[in-house]
C-alpha positions in Angstrom: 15.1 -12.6 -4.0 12.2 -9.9 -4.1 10.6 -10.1 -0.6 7.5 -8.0 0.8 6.3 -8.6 4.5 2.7 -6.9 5.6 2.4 -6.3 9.7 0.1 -3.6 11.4 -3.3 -4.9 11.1 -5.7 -5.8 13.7 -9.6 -5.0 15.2 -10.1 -1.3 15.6 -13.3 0.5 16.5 -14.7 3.3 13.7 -12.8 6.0 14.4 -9.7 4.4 15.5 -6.1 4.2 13.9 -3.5 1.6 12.4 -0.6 1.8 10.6 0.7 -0.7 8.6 4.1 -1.8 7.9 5.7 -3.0 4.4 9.5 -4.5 5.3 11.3 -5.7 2.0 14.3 -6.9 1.0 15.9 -8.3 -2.2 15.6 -4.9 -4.1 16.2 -1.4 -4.3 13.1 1.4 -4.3 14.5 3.4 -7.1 13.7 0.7 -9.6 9.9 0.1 -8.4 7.0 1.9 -7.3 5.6 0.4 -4.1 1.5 0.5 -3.6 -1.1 -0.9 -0.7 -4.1 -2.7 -1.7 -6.7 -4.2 -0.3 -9.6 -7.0 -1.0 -12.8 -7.3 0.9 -15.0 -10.7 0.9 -17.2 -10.4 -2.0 -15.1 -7.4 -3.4 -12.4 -6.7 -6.1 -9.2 -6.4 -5.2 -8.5 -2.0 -5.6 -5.4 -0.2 -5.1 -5.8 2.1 -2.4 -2.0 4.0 -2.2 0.6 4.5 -4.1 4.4 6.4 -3.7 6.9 6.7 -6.4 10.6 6.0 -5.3 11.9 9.5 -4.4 9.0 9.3 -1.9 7.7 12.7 -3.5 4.9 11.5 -5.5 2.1 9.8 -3.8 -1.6 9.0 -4.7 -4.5 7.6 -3.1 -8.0 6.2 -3.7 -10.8 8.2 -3.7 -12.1 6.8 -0.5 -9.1 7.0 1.7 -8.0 10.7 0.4 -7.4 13.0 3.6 -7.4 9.7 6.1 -4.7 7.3 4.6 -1.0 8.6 4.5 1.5 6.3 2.8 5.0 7.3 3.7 8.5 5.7 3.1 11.1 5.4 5.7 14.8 7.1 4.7 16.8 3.8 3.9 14.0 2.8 1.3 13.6 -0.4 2.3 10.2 0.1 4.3 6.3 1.5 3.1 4.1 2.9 5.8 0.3 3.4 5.3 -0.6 5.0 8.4 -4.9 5.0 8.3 -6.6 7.3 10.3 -10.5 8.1 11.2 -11.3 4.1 9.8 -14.5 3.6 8.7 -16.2 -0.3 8.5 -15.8 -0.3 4.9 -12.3 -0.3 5.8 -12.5 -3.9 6.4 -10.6 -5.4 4.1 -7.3 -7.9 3.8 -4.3 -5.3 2.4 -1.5 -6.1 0.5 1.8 -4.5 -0.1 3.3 -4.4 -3.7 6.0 -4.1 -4.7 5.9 -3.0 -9.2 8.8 -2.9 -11.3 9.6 0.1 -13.4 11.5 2.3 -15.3 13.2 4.9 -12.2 12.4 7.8 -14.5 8.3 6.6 -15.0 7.8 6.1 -11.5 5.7 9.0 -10.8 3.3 7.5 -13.6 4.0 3.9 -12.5 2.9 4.8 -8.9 -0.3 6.4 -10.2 -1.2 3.0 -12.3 -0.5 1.4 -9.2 -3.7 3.2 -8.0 -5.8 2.1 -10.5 -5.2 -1.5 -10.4 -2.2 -1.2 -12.9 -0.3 -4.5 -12.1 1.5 -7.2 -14.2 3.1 -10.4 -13.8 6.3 -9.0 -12.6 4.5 -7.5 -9.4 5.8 -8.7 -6.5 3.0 -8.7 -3.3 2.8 -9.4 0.8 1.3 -12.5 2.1 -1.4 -9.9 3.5 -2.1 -8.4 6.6 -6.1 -8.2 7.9 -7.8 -4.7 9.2 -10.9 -5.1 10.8 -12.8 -1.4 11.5 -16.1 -2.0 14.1 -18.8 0.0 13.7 
């Protein structure tokens, strides 16, 4: 059974730092790409990061390009976002994904990831809440 777990998030003044933690089980990396996004009240949901399996292809949102880092650890089985220099419009409930694919597309499954690319097969987290104070 496919599980994604979310922890990491919390209240942290502009400027501050989190990283978030994505524990899973049930699967192996090299047959999905694994993605963070978030949804703010009012908002769409929008991908935010995204890392293919080999860990060597990542992308991010526009937004979050030179302050998010999304990193995987060396067993595969957990997805780091590590968010620095947060801005309020950080504010936002973040999910982990976890998106099915073809080991030899990931590179182009991890950048649809970023875009909102998701299907049915997705798996995601429960959620885990960042807060950024202004």
């Amino acid at each position: 059974q496919v599980q994604v777990v979310e922890s990491g998030g919390g209240l942290v003044e502009a400027g501050g730092s989190l990283r978030l933690s994505c524990t899973t089980s049930g699967f192996t990396f090299d047959d999905y790409a694994m993605g963070w996004f978030r949804q703010a009240p009012g908002k769409e949901r929008e991908g935010v990061s995204a890392i293919s399996w080999s860990g060597k292809n990542t992308f991010y949102e526009q937004s979050v390009k030179g302050r998010f880092t999304i990193s995987q650890d060396n067993a595969k089985t957990t997805v780091y976002l590590q968010m620095d220099n947060l801005k309020p419009e950080d504010t936002a409930m973040y999910y982990c994904v976890a998106d099915p694919c073809d080991p030899a597309l990931a590179k182009i499954a991890a950048m649809g990831l970023v875009r909102g690319g998701v299907s049915a097969a997705t798996h995601w987290g429960q959620g885990t809440q960042v807060t950024v104070s202004s």
